[in-house]
N, C-alpha and C positions, 0 to 999 in steps of 0.2 A: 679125421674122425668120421668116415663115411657112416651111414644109418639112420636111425630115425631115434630123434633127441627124448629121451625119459626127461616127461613136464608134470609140473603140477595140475590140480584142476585147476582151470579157466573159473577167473576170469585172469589173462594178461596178457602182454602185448606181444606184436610181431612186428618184426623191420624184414622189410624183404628189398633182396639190391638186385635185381638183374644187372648182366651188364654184356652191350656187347664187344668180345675182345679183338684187338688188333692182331697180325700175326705173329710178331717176337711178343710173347710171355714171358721171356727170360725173367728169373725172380719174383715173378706173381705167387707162388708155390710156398717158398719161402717163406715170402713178407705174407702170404694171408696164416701159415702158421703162427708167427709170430706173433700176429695181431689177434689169431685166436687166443694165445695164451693171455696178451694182457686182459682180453674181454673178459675172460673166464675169472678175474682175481679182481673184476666189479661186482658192489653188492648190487643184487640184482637181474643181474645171467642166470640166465635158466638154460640155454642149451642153444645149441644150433644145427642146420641142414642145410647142405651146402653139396651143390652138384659142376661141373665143369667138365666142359669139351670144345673142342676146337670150334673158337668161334663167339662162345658165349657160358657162360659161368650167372649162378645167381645162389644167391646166400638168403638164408632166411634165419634169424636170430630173433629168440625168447627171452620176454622182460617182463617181469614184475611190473614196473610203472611205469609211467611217460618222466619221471625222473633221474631214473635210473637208463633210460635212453638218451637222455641229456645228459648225464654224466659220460654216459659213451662218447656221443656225439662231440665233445670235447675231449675228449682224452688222446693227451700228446701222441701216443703210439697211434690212434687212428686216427690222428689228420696227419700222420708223414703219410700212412698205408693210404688214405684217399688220394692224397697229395700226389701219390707216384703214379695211383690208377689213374686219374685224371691224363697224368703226363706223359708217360709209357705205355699202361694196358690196356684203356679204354675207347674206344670210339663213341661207345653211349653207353651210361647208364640211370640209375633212376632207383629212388630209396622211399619207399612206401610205408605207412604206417600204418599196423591195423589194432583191434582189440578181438581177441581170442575170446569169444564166447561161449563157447560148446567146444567139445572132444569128443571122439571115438574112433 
């Protein structure tokens, strides 16, 4: 779902993952679909933007609350998806959290 994610006004939150990838991505593609879907059927998603290329990939996903982040943050489906990046896809990466204050 390449593009720029239709959000509510601000105020809410953002998770941003860079990350940088190793050279077999075999199945990254995949499992980050997947784990798009489960994200999307949390109350609380608002949307996400997500770019990748050889090398390095970085996701930035929209929340309502730092609750509904924590709901992510635990949900079965995205600790296997961490779980594989860690073990498989990633060399580095790093999950930031901010508050979305302004838009335009």
């Amino acid at each position: 779902m390449p593009g720029i994610a239709e959000l509510p006004q601000p105020p809410y939150f953002a998770v941003i993952a860079p990350a940088v990838l190793r050279p077999d991505v075999s199945g990254y593609a995949q499992t980050a679909q997947a784990t798009l879907r489960a994200a999307q059927a949390v109350v609380g998603f608002h949307g996400i933007e997500m770019c990748a290329q050889p090398g390095f990939s970085i996701a930035v996903s929209y929340w309502r609350s730092l609750d509904a982040i924590d709901e992510w943050r635990h949900h079965a489906r995205h600790e296997r998806a961490k779980a594989l990046g860690r073990s498989r896809w990633f060399s580095a990466y790093a999950t930031r959290i901010a508050q979305v204050v302004d838009a335009y």
